[in-house]
Phi, psi and omega in degrees: 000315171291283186343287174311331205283284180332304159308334169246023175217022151294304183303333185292333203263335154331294192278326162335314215249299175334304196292292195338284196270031170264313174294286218261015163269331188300318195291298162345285165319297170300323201296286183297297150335290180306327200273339197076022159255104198278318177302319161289344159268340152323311201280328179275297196295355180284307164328276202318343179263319188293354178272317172245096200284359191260021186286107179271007192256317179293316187314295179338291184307310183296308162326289171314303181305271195345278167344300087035267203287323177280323148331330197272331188271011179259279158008283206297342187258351179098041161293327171077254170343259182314290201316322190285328202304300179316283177334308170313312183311292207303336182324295177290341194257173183254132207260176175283148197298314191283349191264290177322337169279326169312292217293323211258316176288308194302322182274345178284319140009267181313316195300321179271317172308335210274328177295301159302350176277282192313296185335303185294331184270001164278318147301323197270352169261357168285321186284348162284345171297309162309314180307295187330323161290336176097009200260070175000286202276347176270341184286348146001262177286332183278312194290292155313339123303332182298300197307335176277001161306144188292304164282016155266346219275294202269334196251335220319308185328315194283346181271003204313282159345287172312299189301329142354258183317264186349314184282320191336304190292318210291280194324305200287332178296320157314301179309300181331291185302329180278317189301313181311316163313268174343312169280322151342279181334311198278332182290310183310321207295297190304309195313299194294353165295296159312292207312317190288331184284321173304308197289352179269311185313298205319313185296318183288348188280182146297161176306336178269108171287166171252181174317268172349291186306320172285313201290326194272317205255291166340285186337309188294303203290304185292334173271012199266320179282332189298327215282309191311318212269339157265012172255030171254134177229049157242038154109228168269050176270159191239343175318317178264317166330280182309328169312291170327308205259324176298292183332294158315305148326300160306314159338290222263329183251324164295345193275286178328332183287295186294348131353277184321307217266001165293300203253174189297135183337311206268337165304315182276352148331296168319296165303323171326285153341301180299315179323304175284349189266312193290342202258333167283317196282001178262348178293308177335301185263026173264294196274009190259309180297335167295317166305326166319311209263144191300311190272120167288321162301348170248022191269298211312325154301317194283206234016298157262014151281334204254294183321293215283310173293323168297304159320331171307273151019285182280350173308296175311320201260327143296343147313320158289302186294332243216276175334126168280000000 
């Protein structure tokens, strides 16, 4: 009879003791909740559901704090963005008065951080936008305010990488920008050399030049424009083009002059004549090669590329035929 008695009253003193520490982990729980230690009222509601896992007041809790706590690790990792977006869902359900003021300090939290993150990845692609142009020195000076923001201060840490790379790019543009200079120099150094060489041939000859002196001046004039057309780095600009051309045109109108002053009245008629026929047909196949190119954005360069070359081109050739 104790035997039977006993056997039917072990589920009772069971579920007795299941309520029991179901009470004082919830108890527990709240307690540790109100104090704001959330990680620790998780872990008792957590206790409290394995004793009643169909329990909705411990799922609620257990549920929200998880939440709660992955919002915090997001924050801690620079998620911003997600850290606000949660919060906002968690917002919505109804929470305990002290978990919800936390939560409402957490999304504003997220909210401003996420506003100072943009802020900052927005300098940092104008000043990469500065390198990429080579304009060095404002990306500098953009780089060097940033760091003195109040908000690189607080978010910089999360930039490591980016800030990386920039200085990295920023340092190599410079070197770009000194080797450039540096050749600039040397060109200019080399022009006024020819130039100086010229004007010493030029002072020693007689008042009439000659073949020898243009052939020599020619000479100049071609590595001179050549140089300019392999340092032009503006595209479609039209600026070293028409230079060029302008030059080779002067070029090309100083030789005709000496002419005049050489060859005999009825020769130079002759050329004269010639002069004017070469000088339509070159116009001619100038607009005709512009017309040839497919993208219109480029005729205007291929135009005074064929007017130049073609003008060289007839400099070399009275000089030859024409020069004593």
């Amino acid at each position: 009879m104790r035997k039977i008695l006993a056997t039917a009253l072990a589920p009772l003193l069971l579920v007795g003791c299941s309520t029991g520490t179901y009470e004082k982990m919830m108890e527990q729980g709240e307690t540790a909740l109100q104090n704001g230690k959330y990680e620790k009222a998780l872990a008792s509601f957590e206790l409290a559901r394995d004793e009643k896992p169909k329990d909705e007041k411990a799922k609620t809790y257990t549920d929200n704090l998880t939440e709660f706590i992955d919002i915090q690790k997001l924050q801690d990792e620079g998620e911003f963005a997600k850290a606000q977006e949660k919060a906002d869902l968690l917002l919505k359900e109804d929470l305990p008065a002290d978990l919800k003021k936390d939560l409402q300090d957490l999304e504003k939290q997220s909210k401003d951080a996420k506003v100072a993150v943009e802020g900052v990845e927005s300098r940092l692609d104008s000043i990469k936008r500065l390198v990429d142009k080579e304009e060095t020195d404002k990306a500098e000076k953009g780089l060097d305010k940033l760091k003195q923001s109040a908000e690189w201060k607080d978010y910089g840490s999360h930039f490591d990488k980016q800030l990386a790379s920039i200085e990295e790019s920023l340092e190599a543009a410079k070197d770009g920008k000194q080797r450039a200079a540096k050749e600039e120099q040397d060109r200019v150094a080399e022009t006024t050399k020819q130039q100086q060489q010229v004007a010493a041939a030029q002072k020693s000859e007689s008042s009439a030049k000659t073949s020898t002196y243009y052939y020599q001046r020619l000479a100049a004039l071609d590595d001179e424009t050549s140089n300019m057309e392999y340092h032009d780095n503006n595209g479609g600009s039209l600026e070293v083009p028409k230079e060029v051309y302008r030059r080779w045109d002067a070029a090309l109108n100083e030789i005709y002059g000496e002419l005049e002053k050489q060859l005999p009245a009825g020769e130079m008629e002759t050329l004269r004549q010639r002069q004017r026929n070469w000088i339509n047909e070159r116009d001619a196949q100038a607009e005709q090669a512009a017309a040839n190119v497919e993208d219109e954005y480029f005729a205007p360069s291929q135009r005074l590329y064929t007017l130049k070359e073609a003008t060289k081109e007839r400099c070399y050739e009275l000089v030859n035929l024409y020069m004593r």
